[in-house]
C-alpha positions as CSV (number, residue, x, y, z in Angstrom):
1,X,35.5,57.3,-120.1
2,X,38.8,56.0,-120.1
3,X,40.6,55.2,-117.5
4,X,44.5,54.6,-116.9
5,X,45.4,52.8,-113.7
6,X,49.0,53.9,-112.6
7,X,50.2,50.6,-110.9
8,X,49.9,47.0,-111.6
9,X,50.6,45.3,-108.8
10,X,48.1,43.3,-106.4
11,X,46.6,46.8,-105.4
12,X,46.1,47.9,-108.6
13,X,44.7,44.6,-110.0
14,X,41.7,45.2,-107.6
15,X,41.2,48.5,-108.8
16,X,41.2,47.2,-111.8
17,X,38.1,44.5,-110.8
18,X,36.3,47.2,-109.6
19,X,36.1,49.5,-112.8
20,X,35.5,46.4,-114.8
21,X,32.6,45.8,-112.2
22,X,31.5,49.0,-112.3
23,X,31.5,48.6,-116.3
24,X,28.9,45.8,-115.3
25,X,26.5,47.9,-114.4
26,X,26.8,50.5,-117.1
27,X,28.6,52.9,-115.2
28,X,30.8,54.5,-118.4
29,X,34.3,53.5,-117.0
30,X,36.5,51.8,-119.4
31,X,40.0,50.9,-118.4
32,X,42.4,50.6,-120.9
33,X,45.1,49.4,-118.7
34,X,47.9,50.0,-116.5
35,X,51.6,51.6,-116.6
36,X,54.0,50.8,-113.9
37,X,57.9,50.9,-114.0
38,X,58.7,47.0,-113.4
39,X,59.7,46.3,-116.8
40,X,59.4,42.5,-116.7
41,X,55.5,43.6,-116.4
42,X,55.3,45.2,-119.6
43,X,53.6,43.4,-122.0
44,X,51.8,41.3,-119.5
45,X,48.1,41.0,-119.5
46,X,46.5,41.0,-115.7
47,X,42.4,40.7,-115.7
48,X,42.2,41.0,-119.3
49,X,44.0,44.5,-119.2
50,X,47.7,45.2,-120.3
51,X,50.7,46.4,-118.7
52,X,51.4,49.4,-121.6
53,X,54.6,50.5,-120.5
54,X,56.2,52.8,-117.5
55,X,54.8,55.7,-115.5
56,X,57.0,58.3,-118.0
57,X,55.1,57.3,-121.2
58,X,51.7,57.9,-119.3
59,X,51.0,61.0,-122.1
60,X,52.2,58.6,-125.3
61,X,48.7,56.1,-124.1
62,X,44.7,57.2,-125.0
63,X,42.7,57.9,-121.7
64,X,40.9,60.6,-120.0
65,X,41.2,60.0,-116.9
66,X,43.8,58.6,-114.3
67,X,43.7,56.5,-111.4
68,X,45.9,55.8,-108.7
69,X,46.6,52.3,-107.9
70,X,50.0,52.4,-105.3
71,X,49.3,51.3,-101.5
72,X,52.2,53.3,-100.0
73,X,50.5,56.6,-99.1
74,X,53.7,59.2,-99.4
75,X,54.3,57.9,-103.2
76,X,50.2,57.9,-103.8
77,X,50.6,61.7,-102.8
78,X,53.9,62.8,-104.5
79,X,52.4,61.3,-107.9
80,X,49.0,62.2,-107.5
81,X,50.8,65.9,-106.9
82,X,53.1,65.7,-109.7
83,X,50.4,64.7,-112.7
84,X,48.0,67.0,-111.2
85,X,50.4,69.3,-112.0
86,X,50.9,68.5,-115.4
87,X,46.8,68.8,-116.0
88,X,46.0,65.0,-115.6
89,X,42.6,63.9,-113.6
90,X,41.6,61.6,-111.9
91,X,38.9,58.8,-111.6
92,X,37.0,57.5,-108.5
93,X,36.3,53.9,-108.3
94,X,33.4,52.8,-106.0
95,X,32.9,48.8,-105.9
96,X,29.2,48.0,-107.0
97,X,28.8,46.3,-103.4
98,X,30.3,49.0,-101.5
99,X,27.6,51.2,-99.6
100,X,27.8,54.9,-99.6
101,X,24.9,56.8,-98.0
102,X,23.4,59.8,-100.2
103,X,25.2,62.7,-100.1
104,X,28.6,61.7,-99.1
105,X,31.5,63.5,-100.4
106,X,34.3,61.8,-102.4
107,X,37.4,63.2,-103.6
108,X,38.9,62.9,-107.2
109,X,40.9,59.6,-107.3
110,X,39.5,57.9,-104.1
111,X,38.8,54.0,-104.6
112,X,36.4,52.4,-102.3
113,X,36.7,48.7,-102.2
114,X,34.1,45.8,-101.8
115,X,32.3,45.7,-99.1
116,X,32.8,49.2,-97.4
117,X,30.6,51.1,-95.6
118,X,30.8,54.9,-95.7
119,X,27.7,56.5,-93.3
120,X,26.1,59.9,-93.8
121,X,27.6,63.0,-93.4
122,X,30.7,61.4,-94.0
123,X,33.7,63.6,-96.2
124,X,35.8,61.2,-98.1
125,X,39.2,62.9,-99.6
126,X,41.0,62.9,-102.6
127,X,43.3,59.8,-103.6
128,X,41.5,57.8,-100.7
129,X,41.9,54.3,-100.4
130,X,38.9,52.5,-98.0
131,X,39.9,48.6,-98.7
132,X,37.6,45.4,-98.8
133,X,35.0,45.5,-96.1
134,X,36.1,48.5,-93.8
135,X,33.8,50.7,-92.1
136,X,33.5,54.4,-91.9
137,X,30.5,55.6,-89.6
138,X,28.5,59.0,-89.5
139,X,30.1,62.4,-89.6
140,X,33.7,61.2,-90.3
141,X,36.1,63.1,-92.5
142,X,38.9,61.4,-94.3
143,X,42.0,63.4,-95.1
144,X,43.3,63.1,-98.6
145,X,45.8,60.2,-99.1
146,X,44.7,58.3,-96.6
147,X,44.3,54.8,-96.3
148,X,41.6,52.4,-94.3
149,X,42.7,49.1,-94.6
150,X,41.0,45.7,-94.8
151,X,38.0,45.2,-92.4
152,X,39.0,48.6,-90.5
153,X,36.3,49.9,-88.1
154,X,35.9,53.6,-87.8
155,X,33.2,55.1,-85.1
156,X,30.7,58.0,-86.0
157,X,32.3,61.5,-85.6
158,X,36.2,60.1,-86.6
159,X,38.6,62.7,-88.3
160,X,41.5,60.6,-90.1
161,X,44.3,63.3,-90.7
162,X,46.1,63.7,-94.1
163,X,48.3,60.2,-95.6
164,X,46.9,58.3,-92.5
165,X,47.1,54.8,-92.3
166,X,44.4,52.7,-90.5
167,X,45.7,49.1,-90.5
168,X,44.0,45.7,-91.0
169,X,41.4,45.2,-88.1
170,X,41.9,48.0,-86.5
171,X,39.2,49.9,-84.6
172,X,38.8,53.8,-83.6
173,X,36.2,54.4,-81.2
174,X,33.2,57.6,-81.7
175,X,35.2,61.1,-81.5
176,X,38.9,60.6,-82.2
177,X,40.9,61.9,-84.4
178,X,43.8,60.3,-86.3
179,X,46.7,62.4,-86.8
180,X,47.8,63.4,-90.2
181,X,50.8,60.7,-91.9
182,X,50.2,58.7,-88.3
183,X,50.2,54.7,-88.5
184,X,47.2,52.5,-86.8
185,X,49.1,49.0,-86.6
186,X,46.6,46.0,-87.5
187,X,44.2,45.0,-84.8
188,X,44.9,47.9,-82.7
189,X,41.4,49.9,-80.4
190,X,42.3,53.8,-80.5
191,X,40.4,54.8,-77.2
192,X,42.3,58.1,-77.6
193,X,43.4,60.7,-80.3
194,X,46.5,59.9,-82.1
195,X,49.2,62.7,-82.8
196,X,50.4,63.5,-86.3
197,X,53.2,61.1,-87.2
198,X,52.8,58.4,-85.2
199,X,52.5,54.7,-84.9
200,X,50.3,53.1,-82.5
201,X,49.8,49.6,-81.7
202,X,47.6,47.4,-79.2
203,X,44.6,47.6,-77.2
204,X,44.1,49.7,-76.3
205,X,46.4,51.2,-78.4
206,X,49.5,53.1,-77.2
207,X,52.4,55.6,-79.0
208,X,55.3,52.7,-80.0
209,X,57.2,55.8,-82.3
210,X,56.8,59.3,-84.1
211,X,58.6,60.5,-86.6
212,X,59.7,63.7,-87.4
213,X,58.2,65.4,-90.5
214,X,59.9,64.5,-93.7
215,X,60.2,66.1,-96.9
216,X,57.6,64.9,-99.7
217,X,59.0,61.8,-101.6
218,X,60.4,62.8,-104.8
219,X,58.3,60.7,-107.6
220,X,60.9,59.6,-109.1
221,X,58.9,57.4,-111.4
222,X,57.6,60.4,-113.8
């Protein structure tokens, strides 16, 4: 199968490790390289893959498949919306040394990292990202967009809302739920549920601003 990774920044060059590992084991993912709209990438050659051009050519390159390599989750969303739209699919990646229990669910375009740790039970959305080394217990549901960072601890029975971000460190204890496009700043304990559209910091962590909802970012790069 191949596989185009939109991005080709840091992010993207780990997503790009992990299909190449996954190729390792004779898992039939072949990336044939990225697109991103930093010009003075194109041409370049990162991991032994090339930079082929610009988000708008993505239909002029081979590939089956698509896969999502930008950290910011709003962007993630408006382009994963836009190229669904225009009858693209997408690709999971799953690290040969990430563990997933049997019988987890993982959404189209979800990338989980090296080192992760998804439990039973657990429902994983589409255009995930759960980074290096992150944990996500029993009976927790991911919202689609959404983003555990590095080394992120999640207790059994966790709902992480839609375009969520769980920073670096962070740790949400058994039964809380993570609003949808809310923040968890790095190193932060959630001892209680988070409202949409917030960022939280500390420990244990406390309400530091919300936001009001915002119109979808424009993908501009298509």
């Amino acid at each position: 199968m191949r596989i185009l990774i939109v991005g080709a920044g840091g992010h993207a060059q780990v997503v790009a490790d992990i299909l190449l590992r996954m190729g390792d084991v004779d898992c039939p993912m072949r990336p044939v390289g990225y697109v991103d709209d930093d010009v003075g990438l194109h041409g370049k050659v990162l991991l032994g893959l090339p930079v082929l051009g610009s988000l708008k050519q993505i239909e002029q390159f081979e590939h089956d498949v698509l896969i999502l390599a930008i950290g910011d989750n709003a962007i993630r969303r408006a382009l994963f919306e836009r190229l669904r739209s225009r009858g693209e699919r997408f690709a999971a990646g799953q690290h040969p040394r990430a563990t997933v229990a049997p019988g987890v669910s993982i959404g189209q375009g979800t990338v989980i990292c090296a080192g992760a740790i998804v439990n039973t039970q657990s429902t994983i959305g589409a255009n995930v990202i759960l980074n290096t080394g992150c944990t996500v217990d029993h009976h927790n549901r991911i919202g689609d967009h959404a983003h555990i960072a590095p080394g992120a601890h999640l207790g059994g029975g966790v709902v992480v809302g839609e375009g969520a971000l769980v920073g670096i460190g962070a740790n949400v204890i058994p039964e809380r739920t993570i609003g949808a496009w809310s923040v968890v700043g790095a190193g932060a304990t959630v001892i209680d549920d988070v409202p949409g559209r917030a960022t939280v910091v500390g420990v244990p962590a406390r309400v530091v601003k919300s936001r009001v909802a915002n119109s979808q970012p424009r993908a501009h790069l298509l």
